[in-house]
N, C-alpha and C positions, 0 to 999 in steps of 0.2 A: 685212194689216198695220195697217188701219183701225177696228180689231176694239174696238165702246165698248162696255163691260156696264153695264148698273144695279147700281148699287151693293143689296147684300139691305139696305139700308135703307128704298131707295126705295118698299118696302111701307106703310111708315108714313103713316099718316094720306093727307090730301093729296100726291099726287104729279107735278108737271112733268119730266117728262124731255128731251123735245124731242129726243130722240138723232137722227131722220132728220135733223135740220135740223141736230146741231152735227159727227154722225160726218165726212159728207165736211171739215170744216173740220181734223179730227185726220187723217183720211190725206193732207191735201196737207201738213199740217204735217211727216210722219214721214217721210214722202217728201223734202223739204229738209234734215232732221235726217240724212238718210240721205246724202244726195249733200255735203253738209256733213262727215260725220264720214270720209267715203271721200276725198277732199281731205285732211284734216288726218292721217290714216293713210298716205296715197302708195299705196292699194290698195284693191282689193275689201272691202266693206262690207257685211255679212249685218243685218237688224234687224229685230226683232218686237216686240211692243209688244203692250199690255192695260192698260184702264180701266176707270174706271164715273162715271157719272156721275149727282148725284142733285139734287132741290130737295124740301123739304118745307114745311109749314106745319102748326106745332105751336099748340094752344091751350088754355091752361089756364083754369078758370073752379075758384075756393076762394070760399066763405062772400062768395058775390055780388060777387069781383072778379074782372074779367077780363084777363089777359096772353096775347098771344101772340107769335110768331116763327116768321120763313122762313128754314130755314136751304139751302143748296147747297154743292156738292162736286164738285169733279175732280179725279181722280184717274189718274197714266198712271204706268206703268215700261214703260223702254225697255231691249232687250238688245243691244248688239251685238255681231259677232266677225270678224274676217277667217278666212278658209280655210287651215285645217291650223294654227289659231292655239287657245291652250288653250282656258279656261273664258269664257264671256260676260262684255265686262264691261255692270255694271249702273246704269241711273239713274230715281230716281223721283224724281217731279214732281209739287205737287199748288197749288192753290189755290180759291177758292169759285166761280168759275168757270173751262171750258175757256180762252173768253176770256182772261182772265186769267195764267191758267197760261201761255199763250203768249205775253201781252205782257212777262211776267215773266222768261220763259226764252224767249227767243226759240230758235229752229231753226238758226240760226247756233254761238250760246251754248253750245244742246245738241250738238249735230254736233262743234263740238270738242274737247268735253270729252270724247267716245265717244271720237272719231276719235284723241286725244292716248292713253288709256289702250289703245287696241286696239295702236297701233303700239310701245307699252313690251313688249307679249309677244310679238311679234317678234322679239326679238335672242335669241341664244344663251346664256340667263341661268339660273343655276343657280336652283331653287326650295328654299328651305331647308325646314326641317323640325324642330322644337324638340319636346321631348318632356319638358316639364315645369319646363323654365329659366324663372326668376324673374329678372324683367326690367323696366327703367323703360320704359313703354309711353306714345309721345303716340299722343293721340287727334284727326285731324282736323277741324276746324269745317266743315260743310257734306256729313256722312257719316256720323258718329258719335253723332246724337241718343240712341239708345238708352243711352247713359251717364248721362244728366242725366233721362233716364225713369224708369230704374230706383232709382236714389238717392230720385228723387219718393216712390217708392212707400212708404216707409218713414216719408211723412209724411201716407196715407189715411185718413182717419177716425179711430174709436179706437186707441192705441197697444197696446192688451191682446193680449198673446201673441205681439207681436211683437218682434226686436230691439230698437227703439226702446223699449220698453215704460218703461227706465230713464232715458230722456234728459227731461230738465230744461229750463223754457225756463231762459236763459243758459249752460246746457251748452257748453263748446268742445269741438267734435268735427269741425273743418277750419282750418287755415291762416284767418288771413286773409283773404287772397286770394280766399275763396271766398263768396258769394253767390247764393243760389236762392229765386224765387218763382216762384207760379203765377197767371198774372194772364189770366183769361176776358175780360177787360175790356179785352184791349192792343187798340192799332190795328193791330197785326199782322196782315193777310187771310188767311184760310186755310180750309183745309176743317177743318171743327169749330169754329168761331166759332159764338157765339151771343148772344143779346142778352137771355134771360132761361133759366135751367137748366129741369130737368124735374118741378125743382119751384114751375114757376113764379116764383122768386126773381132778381133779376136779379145777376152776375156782381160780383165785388170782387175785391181782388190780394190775395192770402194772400204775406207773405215767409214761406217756409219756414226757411232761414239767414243769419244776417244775419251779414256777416264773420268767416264759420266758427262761430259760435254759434246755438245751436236758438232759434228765432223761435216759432214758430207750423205749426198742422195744419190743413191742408186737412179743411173740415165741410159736409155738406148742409146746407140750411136749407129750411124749407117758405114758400109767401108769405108768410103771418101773421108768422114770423121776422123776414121782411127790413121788412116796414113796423114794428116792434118794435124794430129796430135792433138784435137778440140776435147771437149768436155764426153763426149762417148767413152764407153765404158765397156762396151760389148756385154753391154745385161740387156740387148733384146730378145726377147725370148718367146716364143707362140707355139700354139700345141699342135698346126695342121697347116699347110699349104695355105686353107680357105680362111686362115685367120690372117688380122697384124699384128707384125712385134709389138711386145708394150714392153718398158722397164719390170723386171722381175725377178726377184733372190734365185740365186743357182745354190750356192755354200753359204750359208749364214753360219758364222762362228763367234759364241759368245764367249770372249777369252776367259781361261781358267785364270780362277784367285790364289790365296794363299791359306787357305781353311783348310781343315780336314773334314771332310764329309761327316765321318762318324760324330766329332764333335760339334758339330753344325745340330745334327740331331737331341744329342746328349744336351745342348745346351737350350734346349726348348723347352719350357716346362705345361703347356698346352698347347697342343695344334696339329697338322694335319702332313701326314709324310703321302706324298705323291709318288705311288712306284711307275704307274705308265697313265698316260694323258690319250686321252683317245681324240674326237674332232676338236678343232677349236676356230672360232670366228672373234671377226674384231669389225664393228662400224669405223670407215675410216673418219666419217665427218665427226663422231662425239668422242672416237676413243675406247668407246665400251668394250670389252675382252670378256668371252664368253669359251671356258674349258671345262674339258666333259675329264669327269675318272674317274679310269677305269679299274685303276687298281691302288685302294689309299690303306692308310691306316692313320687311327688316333694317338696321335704324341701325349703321353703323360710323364710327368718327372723325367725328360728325356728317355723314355721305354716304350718302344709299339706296344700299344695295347691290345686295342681291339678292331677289327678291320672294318672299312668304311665303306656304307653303301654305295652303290653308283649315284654319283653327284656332281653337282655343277659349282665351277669356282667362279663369280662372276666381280668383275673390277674393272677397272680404265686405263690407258697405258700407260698416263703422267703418273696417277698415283700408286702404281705398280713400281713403277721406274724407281719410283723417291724412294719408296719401302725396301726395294733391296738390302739387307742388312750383312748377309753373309754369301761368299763367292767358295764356292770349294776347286781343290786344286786337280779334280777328276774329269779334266773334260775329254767328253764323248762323243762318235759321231756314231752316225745310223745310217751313214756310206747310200743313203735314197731311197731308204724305207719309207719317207714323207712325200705324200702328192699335193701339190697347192692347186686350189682350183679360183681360179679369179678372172671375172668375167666373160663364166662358161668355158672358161680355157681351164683344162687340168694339167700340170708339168707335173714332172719329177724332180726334189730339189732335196739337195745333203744339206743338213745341218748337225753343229757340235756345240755341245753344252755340256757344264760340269752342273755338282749340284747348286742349284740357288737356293735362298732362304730371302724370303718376299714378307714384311711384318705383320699386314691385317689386311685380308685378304676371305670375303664374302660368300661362305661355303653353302650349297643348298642343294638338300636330297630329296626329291622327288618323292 
């Protein structure tokens, strides 16, 4: 149950791992998470768990200047289930250290947030099943990052050949409501923080959307760039020595609105509550947005009903954008629980999102 990996980064360059020294610290931790979530369930409590954990030290030396950085990661999901109860439910957890991760989310914290989701598949509740219905879908804060990742993507590097290809800075292409930057630079802690990118450049905040109008694109920049003051941005980012930087989200923050979450829900009278989103893909040339979930429920007369099979929400990003209707004031980060993998390159990248509420939006269960 104590089981820590190295993360395949930990190759890179210099490596600290320390695992003899922090592993026992994560199996007494999952062991409380355990007797914690069995308490808040009234029952038997099954839980497995897998990490990794890394520390590097990157150093760049350009035309006789020298920058470098330590960066570290932990990284844990945990599964649990009660016996003869469905699918596992799921929780990942990350921050720049184990340490951390557990001062952050204490064992208490976690244990009843397992404990509260395992004892919902307990009762006698019908599992529904959609097969293609077009539905206003909220999206939970603190579950759901892969929504505000995927939008990102569509502001990586050049815009050529991709959906975006046509958008305009002051283009309106969201609500109001709706705001997005990428900022390497927040105080945010997490796994994937860094204090200068892989090209040497140190970090700045890209707004991607500023009150639903196109702002700005996420650019590498090399040193010589940033001391230039030019269009780099220090979002070069690469997963390995053997690779090149390309433009890539480190922090995506999709700014908190003015809604209350609860009434966000309340005020739905059919549709689809997203409590955690598992993979999600986007075609950059069409647009299309493809999220998987893993843990839903059916909105009726604003009340959870009844819990939603594993299903796919599938849509486009313009018509995502536009449908936004409601922004909640809960926004959350997941401090690097999210890995982005983009052209065989995997990072580690924080993103914070409150809940959204997206209007009709094409649900379909397997």
């Amino acid at each position: 149950m104590d089981r820590i990996e190295p993360d395949a980064e930990a190759e890179l360059g210099d490596s600290e791992l320390g695992l003899e020294a922090t592993a026992p610290i994560a199996g007494r931790y999952l062991e409380q998470v355990r007797e914690s979530a069995a308490t808040e369930a009234g029952n038997t409590v099954h839980l497995s768990a897998v990490g990794n954990l890394y520390r590097q030290r990157i150093l760049h030396e350009t035309s006789g200047r020298r920058t470098g950085d330590t960066r570290s990661g932990a990284w844990l999901e945990m599964r649990a289930w009660v016996p003869g109860s469905g699918s596992p439910v799921r929780l990942v957890t990350a921050d720049e250290t184990l340490e951390a991760l557990i001062h952050r989310m204490g064992p208490d914290d976690a244990g009843r947030d397992l404990g509260a989701r395992c004892r919902e598949q307990l009762g006698e509740r019908k599992v529904v099943r959609l097969h293609g219905e077009r539905l206003p879908v909220v999206f939970a804060a603190g579950g759901c990052e892969a929504l505000a990742h995927e939008i990102g993507h569509l502001f990586e590097g050049e815009a050529t050949g991709t959906k975006a290809e046509d958008w305009k800075a002051g283009d309106r292409i969201a609500p109001a409501m709706v705001t997005l930057r990428d900022d390497p630079s927040s105080s945010v802690p997490g796994r994937g923080r860094y204090r200068c990118d892989d090209d040497g450049a140190p970090p700045r905040p890209v707004t991607l959307i500023e009150r639903g109008r196109v702002a700005d694109r996420i650019e590498a920049g090399s040193l010589e760039d940033a001391h230039a003051s030019s269009s780099g941005s220090g979002h070069g980012r690469r997963a390995s020595f053997r690779d090149l930087p390309q433009a890539r989200m480190a922090c995506t923050i999709f700014e908190a609105g003015t809604d209350d979450p609860r009434e966000i829900v309340a005020h739905t009278r059919r549709g689809i509550f997203v409590r955690r989103l598992g993979t999600g893909s986007m075609d950059p040339a069409s647009g299309r947005v493809t999220l998987s979930v893993t843990e839903g429920w059916l909105i009726e007369n604003g009340s959870l009903t009844h819990p939603l099979a594993p299903s796919f929400l599938v849509s486009d990003i313009a018509s995502s954008l536009d449908a936004i209707d409601a922004v909640g004031s809960d926004l959350t980060y997941d401090h690097g629980a999210t890995n982005c993998v983009r052209a065989f390159q995997q990072l580690p990248v924080i993103v914070g999102q409150p809940t959204i509420r997206i209007g009709l939006i094409k649900v379909i269960s397997p």
